[in-house]
N, C-alpha and C positions, 0 to 999 in steps of 0.2 A: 447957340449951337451946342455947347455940352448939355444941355437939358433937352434938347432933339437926341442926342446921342444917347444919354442914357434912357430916354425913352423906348427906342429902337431897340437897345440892349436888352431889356426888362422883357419887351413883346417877345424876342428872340428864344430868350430864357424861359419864358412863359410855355409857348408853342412848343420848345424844346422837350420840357418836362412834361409836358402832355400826352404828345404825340410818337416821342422817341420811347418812352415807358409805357408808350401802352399796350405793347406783347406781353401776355402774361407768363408767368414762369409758372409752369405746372406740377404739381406737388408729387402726381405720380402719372404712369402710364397704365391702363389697364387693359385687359386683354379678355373678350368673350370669346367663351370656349363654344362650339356649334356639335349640337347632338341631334341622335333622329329623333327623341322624342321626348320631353321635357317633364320636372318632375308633376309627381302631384302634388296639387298645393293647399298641402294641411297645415303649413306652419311648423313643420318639424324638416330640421333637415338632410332625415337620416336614408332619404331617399338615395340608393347605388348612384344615378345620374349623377349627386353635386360630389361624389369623387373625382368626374372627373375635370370640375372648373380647380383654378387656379386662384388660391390665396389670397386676400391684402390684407394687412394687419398694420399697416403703415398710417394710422389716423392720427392725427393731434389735435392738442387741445385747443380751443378760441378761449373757452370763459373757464373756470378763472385767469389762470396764464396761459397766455397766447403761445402758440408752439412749443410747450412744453409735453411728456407722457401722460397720457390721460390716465385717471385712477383704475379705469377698468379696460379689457380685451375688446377689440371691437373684429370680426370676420367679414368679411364681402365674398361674397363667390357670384358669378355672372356668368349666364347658358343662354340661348337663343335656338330655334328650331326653327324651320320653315315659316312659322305664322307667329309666334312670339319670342318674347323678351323674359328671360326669368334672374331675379334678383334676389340672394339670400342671403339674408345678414343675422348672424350669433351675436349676440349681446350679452358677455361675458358680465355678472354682477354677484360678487362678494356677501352681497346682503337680501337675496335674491326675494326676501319676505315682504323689504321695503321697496321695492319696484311699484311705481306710480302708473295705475290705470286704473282710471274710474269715470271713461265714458267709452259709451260705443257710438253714438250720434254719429251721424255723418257731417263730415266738413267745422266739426266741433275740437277738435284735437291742431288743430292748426290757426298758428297766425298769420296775418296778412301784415304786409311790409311796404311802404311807400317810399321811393326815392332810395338814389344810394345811401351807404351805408349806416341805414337805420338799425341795424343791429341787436340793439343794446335797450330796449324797451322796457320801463321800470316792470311789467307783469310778462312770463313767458308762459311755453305751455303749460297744461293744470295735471300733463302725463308725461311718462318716458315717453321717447317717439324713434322713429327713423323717418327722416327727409331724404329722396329720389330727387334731384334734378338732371334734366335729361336736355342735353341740347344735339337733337339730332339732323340739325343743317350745319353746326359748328358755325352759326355767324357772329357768335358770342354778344348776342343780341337777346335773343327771343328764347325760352324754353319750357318745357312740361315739368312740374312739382307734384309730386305723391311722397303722400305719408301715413304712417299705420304705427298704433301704438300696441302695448302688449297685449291688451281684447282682441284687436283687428279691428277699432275703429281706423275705418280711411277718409281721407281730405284729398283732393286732387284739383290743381288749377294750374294757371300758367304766372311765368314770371318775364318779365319787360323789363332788361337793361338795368336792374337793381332794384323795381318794382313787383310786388305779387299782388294775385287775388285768387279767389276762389269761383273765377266767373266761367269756370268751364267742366262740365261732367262727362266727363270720360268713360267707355267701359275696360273695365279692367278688375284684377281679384289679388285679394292678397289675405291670408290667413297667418295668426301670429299664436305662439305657442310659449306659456309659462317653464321655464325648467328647473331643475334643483340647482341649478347657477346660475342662472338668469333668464332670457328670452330669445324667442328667436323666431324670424318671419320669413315668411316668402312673397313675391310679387311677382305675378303672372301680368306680362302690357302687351294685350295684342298686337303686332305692329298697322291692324287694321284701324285700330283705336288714334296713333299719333300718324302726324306727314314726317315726312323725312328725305331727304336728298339721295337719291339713288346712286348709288357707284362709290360716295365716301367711304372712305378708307377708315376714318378714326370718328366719333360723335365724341359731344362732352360730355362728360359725365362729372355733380358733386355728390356724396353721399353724408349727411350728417345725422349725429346722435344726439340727444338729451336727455341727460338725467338727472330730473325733474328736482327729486330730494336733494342733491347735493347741488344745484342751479349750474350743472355743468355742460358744457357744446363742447365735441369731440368732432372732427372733420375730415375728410379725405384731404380737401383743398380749399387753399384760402384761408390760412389761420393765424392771420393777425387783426387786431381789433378796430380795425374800418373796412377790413373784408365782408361781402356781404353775401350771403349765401345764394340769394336771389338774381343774384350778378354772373350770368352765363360767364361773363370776362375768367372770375377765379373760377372755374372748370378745369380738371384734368380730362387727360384723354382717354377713350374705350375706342380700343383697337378692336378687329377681329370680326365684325358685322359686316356681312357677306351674301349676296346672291337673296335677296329675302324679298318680299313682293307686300304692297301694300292691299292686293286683291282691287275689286272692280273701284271700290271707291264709293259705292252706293250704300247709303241708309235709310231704313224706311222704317218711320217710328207710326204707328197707330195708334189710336189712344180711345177710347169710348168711354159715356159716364152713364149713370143713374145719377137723376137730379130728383131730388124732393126738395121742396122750400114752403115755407107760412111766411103771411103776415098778419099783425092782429090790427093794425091799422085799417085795412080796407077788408068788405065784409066776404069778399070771395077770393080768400087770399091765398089759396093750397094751389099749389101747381104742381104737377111731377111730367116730368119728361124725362126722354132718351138723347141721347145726341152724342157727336163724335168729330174727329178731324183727326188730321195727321202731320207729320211734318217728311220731308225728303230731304235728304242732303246726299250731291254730289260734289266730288271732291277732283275736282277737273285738270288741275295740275297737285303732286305732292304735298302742296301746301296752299294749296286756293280752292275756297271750299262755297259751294253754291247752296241754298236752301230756300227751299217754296213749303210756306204752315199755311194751312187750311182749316178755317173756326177755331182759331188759338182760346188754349183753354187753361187756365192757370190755378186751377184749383189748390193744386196743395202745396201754393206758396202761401210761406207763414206771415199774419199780420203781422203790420206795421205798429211796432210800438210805439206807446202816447208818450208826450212828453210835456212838461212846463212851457213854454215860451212868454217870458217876461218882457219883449224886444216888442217893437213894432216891424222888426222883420221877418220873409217867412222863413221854415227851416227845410232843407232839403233833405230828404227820407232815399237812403239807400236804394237802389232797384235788385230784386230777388225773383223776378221772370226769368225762366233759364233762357229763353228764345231769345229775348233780350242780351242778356250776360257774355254769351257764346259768342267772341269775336269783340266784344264791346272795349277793351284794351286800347285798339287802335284809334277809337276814336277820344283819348286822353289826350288833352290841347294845356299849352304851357301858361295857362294866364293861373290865376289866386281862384282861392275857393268862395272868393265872392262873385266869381264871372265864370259861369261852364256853359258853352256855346250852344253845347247837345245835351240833355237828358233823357232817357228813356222813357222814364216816367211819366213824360208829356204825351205818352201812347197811351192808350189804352185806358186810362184814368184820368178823373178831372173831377177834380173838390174833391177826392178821396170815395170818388164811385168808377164801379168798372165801365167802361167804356166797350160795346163789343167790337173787335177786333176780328173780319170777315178773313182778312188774307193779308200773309208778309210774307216777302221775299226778303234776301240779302246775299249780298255776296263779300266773303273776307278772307284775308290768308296775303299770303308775297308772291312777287313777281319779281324774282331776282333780288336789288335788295329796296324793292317797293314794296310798303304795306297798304295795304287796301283794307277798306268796309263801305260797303254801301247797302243802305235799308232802305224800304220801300213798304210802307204797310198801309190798309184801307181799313179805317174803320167804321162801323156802321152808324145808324141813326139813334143819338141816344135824347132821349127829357129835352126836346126842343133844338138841340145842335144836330147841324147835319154829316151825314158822313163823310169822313176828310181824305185823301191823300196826303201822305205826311212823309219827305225826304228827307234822309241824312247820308250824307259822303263824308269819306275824308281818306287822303293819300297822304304817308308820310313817304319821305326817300333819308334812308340810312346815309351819313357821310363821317367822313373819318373815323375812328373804332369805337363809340358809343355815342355818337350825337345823330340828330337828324332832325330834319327842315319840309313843313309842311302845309298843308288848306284843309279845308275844312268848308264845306258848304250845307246849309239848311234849306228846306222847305214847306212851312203849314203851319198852323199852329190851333190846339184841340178846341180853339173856339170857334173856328172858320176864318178868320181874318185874315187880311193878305199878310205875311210875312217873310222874309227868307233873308238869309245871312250867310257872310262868306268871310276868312276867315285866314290867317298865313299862322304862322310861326315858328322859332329855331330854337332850338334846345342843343346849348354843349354840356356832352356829361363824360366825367372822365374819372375813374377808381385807380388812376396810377400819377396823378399830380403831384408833382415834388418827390415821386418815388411810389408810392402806397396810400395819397391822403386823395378824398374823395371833393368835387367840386361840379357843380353845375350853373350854368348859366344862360338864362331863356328871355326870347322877347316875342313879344305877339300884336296884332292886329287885326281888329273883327271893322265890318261896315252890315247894317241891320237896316232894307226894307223894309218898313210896314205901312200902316195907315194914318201914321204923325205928319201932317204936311211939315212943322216948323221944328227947329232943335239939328244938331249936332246928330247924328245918327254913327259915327262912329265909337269906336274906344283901343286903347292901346295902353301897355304893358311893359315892364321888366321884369327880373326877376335873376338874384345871384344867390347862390347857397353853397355852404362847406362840412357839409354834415358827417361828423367824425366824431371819434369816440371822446377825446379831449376838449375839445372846440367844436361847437357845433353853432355856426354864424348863419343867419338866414336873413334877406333882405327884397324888399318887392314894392315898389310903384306900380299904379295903375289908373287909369283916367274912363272913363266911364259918359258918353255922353251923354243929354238931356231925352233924346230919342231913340237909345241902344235900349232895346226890348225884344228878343230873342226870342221869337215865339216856341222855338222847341230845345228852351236853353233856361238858366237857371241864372238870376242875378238878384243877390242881397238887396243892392242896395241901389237906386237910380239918380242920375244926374251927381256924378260925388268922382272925385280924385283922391288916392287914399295910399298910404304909405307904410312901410310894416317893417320894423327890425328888431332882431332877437340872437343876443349874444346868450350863451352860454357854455360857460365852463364845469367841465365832468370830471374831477382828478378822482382818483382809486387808490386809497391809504397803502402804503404799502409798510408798513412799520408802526412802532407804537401799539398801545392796547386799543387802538380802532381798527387795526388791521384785519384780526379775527372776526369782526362782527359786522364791521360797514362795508358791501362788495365797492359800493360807489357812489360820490356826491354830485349833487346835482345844482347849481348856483346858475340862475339863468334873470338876463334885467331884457324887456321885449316894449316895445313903441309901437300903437298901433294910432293913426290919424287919418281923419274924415276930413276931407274940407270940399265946399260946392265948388263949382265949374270957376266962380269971382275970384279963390282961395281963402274964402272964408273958412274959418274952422263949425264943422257941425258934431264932430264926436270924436275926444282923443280918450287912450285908456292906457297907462301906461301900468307894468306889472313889474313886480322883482320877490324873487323867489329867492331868500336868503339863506332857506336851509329845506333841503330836499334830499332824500338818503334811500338807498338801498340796499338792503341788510344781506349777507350771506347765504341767510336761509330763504329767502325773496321776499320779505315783507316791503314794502315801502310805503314810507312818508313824505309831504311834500306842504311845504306852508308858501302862502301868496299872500301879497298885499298888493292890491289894485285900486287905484288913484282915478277915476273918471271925470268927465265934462262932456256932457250931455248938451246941446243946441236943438231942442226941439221944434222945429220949423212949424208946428201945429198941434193943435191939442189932442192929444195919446190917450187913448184908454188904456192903462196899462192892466188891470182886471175890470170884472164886471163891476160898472156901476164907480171905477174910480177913476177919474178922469182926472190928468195932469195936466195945467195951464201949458202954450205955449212958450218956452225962455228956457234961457241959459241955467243948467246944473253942474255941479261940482258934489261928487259923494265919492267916498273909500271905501271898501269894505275889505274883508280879510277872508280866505282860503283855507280849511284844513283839511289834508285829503289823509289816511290811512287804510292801506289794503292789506291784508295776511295773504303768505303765497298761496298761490292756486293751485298747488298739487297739494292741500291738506283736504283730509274727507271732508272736514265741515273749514271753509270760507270764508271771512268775515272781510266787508270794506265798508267805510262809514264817511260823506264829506260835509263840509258844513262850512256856509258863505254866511257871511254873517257884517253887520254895521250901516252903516248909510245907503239909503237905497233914491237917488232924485231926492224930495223934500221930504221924508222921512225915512225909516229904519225898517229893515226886514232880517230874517233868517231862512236860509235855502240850507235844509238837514235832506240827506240822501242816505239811505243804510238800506243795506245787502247781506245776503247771509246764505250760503249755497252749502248743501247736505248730498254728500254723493254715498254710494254704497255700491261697491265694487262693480262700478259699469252699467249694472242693471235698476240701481234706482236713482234719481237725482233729484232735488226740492231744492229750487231756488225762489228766494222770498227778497223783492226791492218795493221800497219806497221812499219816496219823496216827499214833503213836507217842506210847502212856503207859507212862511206868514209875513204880509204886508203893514206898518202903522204910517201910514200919510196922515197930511191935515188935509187932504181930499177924503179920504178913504180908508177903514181898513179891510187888508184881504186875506182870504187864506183860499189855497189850489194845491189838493194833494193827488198822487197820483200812486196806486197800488195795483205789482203786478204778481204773479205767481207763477212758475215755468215748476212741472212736476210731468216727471218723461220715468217711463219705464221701456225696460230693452231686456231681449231675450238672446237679441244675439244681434251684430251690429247689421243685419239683415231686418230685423223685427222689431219694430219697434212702436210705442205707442208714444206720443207728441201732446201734453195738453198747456195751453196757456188759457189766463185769467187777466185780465184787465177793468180796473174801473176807475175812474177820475170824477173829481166834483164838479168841474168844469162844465163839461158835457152831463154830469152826471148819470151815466151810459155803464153800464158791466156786459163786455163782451167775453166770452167764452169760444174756443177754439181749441177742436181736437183732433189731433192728425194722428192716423195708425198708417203704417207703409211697411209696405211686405215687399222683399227685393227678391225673387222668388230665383232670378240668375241674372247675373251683371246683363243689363238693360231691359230688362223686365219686371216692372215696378206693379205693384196694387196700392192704391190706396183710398183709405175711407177716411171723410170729412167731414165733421160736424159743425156749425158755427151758429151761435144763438147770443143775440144779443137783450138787453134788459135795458128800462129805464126808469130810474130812482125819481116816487111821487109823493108826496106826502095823501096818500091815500090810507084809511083806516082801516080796507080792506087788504088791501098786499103793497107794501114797501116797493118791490120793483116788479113793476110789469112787463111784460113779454112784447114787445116790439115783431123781433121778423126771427124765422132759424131756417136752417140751410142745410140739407145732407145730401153728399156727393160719394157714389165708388164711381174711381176711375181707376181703369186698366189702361195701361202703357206698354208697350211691345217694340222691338228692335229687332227688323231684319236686316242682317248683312251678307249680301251672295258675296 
């Protein structure tokens, strides 16, 4: 009975600290002022209008000490007019010569954040910045993220419960201005651009700073260090938004190209054509948004970078389709990143060739506090596979102040084959546990038809985490059946139950002669275990990380040693021509990572894996080296470099890239990347030029030619296939 009792107690206490803390206390009130007519936005704020908004000056610090006066002046003034949002922040700076801006890219000046309070990322950004979050339903859930550094490069995306990404392009302007004390920006948000709840009285609002040289976050609200900026929750409030209309709600994007293409493979290889399609988006309640693309066309998405892959698993590649992207959030499901239910990717592409893509719909946004996305897209007849219809759903519903519980259903999969998947799970997250400490805890459930008559076709999950600045505990079981194969989903690894834990403690010197120089340690020991459906073990890898550091100035260092055992249930190529017996391995090798911060013009990161590699020895060297010059040029140079010695084999697999981007203005820009690897022994080439001629109105020209390396006497690398695309992009909104 006293061990029921104090059970009960614990759970009480538990619930208590959760639920009872989880009103946030807000750091200030703010008040938008309404004029008829708002300024213009040059980035200067000497326009008569911002006399007459109203002040804050009330920010504090997060990094280095939390709630203390930040070293520099921070301003906000806040106006709105019938059709937009305007936002102007002075960024008072003493040393106004060493102000960090050295790109105008788009969507390159910001980081992206997973899970609550992630924070504290050994690399921040490579500039000064100002971050915009906007939560204008107030569910302290869901909200919009803009940011603009002192060029006017902007980044804009949405943030999810203490998660971001950059998976949403907005139209909206914002111009930034150097001065003899510092900087200073404006941001124009059409309110036609975001949804928002009609009749609210107050939106969230957080506003943060960065400056970049001295590694410091300055913040409106939320400024102790498991606050996350991402996290609607720590939002103050913006009073004074009134009487304002989102208009009809309709967008209608055109887009047309010019195609030229060769191949030298086949003898009548030139084609040139015209073509074109559109997309429409209606936005049918404030926040539920419908859209019908017509001959989806993806041209000036940038490739996918090459990578090593030593594993006999495959690696999953980001998805960078905006049609995709837009909404994509919701369908984020609580299992490990060895099981994702949905992928995008499985559109449109297969074996890493485009797929064409006739027609998609989809519908995403909330219904009260249900999130929605449901996709629907046809795509056409490609290289012997026929054209598929391919479903993805999925409803969360919000319950108590940052958790929620939900499904997930699939349909198709890009070979033709029957498949379809359906899918539960619950996520508690909570950024006020035991007062201010962050914790999460999810379970999940997927069941996978396809064409396996025999096997287990299910798989099932845990999943506990307490990611904070101090302690950051992460923990996850998952079971995996012999028949779960997802046809529009993504899984590492089949037929396997696998287990993951990772302690790590972060103290931050405060005293002593490491005070001045080390911001933060990093001491982390992680367990990661494979075993089959029997509990046999097939792969354990366990890691400790005995000194890991983060310097003041933002350099960091990080050393690993990883201990493996390997069960290979069949014989691995693991490179060309080296073939590993099937059996049991045991290898160590060792880790050494060093990066210089990234707000220096020139960038240096160097890693190197090194020691036993299965039955003999390898070394995995990586080195990086990025050259900026004031926004308008940037030369960044990586490579990789494995050499394999087995007594099967030796191997070597390098891979060299080259990113060299010129910008005229964060409007104008030229994009070239370089890629070649021995592997494939393949040099691709890709050059994207993009002209933003007015917020939604894009041009761009694309070049793409690819090579392959022959031992020919006449020419080294022959010309394969090349590609040239203008396309125009357009945005009407009545």
């Amino acid at each position: 009975m006293p061990r029921k009792k104090n059970m009960r107690r614990f759970l009480i206490f538990f619930l208590m600290s959760s639920f009872v803390c989880s009103s946030p206390i807000l750091a200030a009130e703010l008040k938008a002022v309404r004029v008829k007519e708002g300024p213009k936005i040059d980035g200067s704020l000497s326009d008569p209008v911002w006399q007459s908004a109203a002040v804050f000056t009330g920010f504090r610090m997060v990094e280095p000490q939390p709630n203390q006066e930040p070293t520099e002046k921070t301003e906000l003034r806040i106006l709105y007019d019938d059709s937009n949002l305007y936002i102007g922040v002075l960024c008072s700076d003493s040393e106004s010569r060493r102000i960090s801006a050295k790109t105008m890219a788009h969507d390159s000046g910001a980081t992206t954040q997973h899970g609550p309070g992630y924070g504290h990322a050994p690399q921040g950004p490579s500039d000064d910045i100002i971050r915009v979050l906007l939560d204008p339903f107030q569910d302290k859930r869901t909200a919009y993220i803009f940011s603009v550094n002192p060029l006017g490069g902007r980044s804009e995306g949405l943030a999810y419960a203490g998660s971001s990404s950059l998976n949403w392009d907005g139209i909206w302007e914002a111009k930034s201005r150097t001065l003899e004390n510092g900087w200073s920006v404006e941001l124009r948000i059409p309110f036609k651009t975001i949804s928002f709840k009609p009749g609210l009285t107050a939106w969230g609002i957080n506003v943060e700073r960065v400056i970049a040289r001295k590694q410091e976050t300055i913040r409106l609200s939320g400024t102790n260090r498991d606050s996350n900026f991402n996290n609607p929750m720590e939002a103050a409030g913006l009073e004074g938004i009134e009487g304002v209309k989102q208009g009809k709600g309709i967008t209608f994007r055109p887009y047309s190209l010019a195609i030229t293409q060769k191949s030298s493979l086949e003898p009548d290889g030139s084609e040139e054509k015209l073509d074109g399609g559109f997309d429409i988006y209606k936005s049918f309640t404030p926040n539920l948004v419908g859209a019908v693309s017509y001959n989806m066309d993806f041209a000036e998405t940038e490739v996918d970078e090459r990578r090593i892959n030593l594993t006999r698993f495959p690696i999953n590649f980001p998805e960078k389709r905006m049609f995709f992207l837009e909404g994509s959030e919701v369908f984020s499901f609580s299992s490990s990143v060895s099981f994702v239910p949905f992928i995008s990717r499985k559109i449109g592409l297969y074996q890493g060739e485009q797929i064409p893509v006739v027609f998609g719909t989809k519908l995403y946004g909330k219904i009260g506090d249900t999130n929605l996305a449901v996709l629907d897209v046809q795509t056409g007849k490609f290289e012997g596979l026929p054209g598929r219809n391919l479903l993805a759903s999925r409803m969360v519903q919000n319950i108590f102040a940052q958790s929620k519980v939900g499904w997930i259903f699939t349909n198709g999969s890009p070979t033709g084959e029957k498949n379809s998947l359906a899918g539960v799970d619950f996520n508690y997250t909570s950024s006020k546990f035991l007062g201010n400490k962050n914790i999460m805890l999810a379970a999940w459930m997927a069941y996978n038809w396809n064409e396996k008559k025999e096997g287990r076709h299910h798989g099932f999950g845990f999943r506990a985490d307490l990611p904070n600045d101090l302690w950051n505990v992460q923990t996850t079981y998952a079971y995996y059946g012999e028949s779960l194969d997802p046809g529009l989903g993504y899984m590492m690894r089949k037929s396997i139950q696998t287990a993951y834990a990772r302690v790590a403690y972060q103290p931050r010197p405060n005293a002593g002669f490491l005070d001045p120089l080390v911001r933060q340690f990093f001491f982390q020991m992680s367990a990661d275990y494979y075993w089959d459906l029997t509990g046999k073990l097939e792969t354990s890898r366990l890691t400790a990380s005995p000194l890991s550091l983060r310097t003041e100035s933002g350099e960091f260092f990080q050393f690993e040693v990883v201990a493996n055992r390997d069960v290979l249930p069949y014989a691995f190529e693991v490179a060309k021509g080296v073939i590993l017996p099937a059996k049991a391995y045991n290898f160590t090798n060792v880790r050494l990572e060093f990066n210089t911060a990234t707000h220096r013009s020139a960038a240096f990161d160097i890693s190197s894996a090194f020691g036993e590699f299965y039955s003999g020895r390898y070394d995995d060297l990586r080195i990086g080296l990025t050259l900026k010059y004031k926004g308008y040029a940037s030369l960044a140079l990586d490579v990789n470099l494995v050499r394999g010695r087995l007594p099967q084999g030796r191997f070597s697999e390098n891979v060299y890239q080259v990113k060299a981007d010129l910008f005229l203005s964060p409007d104008f820009g030229l994009m070239n990347y370089i890629q070649y690897d021995d592997i494939s022994r393949l040099l691709g080439w890709s050059t994207r030029l993009r002209w933003q001629i007015s917020p939604g109105n894009e041009v761009f020209l694309v070049y793409n030619k690819n090579w392959e390396r022959r031992w020919d006497p006449a020419s080294r690398f022959f010309p394969l296939e090349e590609r040239g695309v203008l396309k125009i992009s357009l945005s009407v909104r009545p």
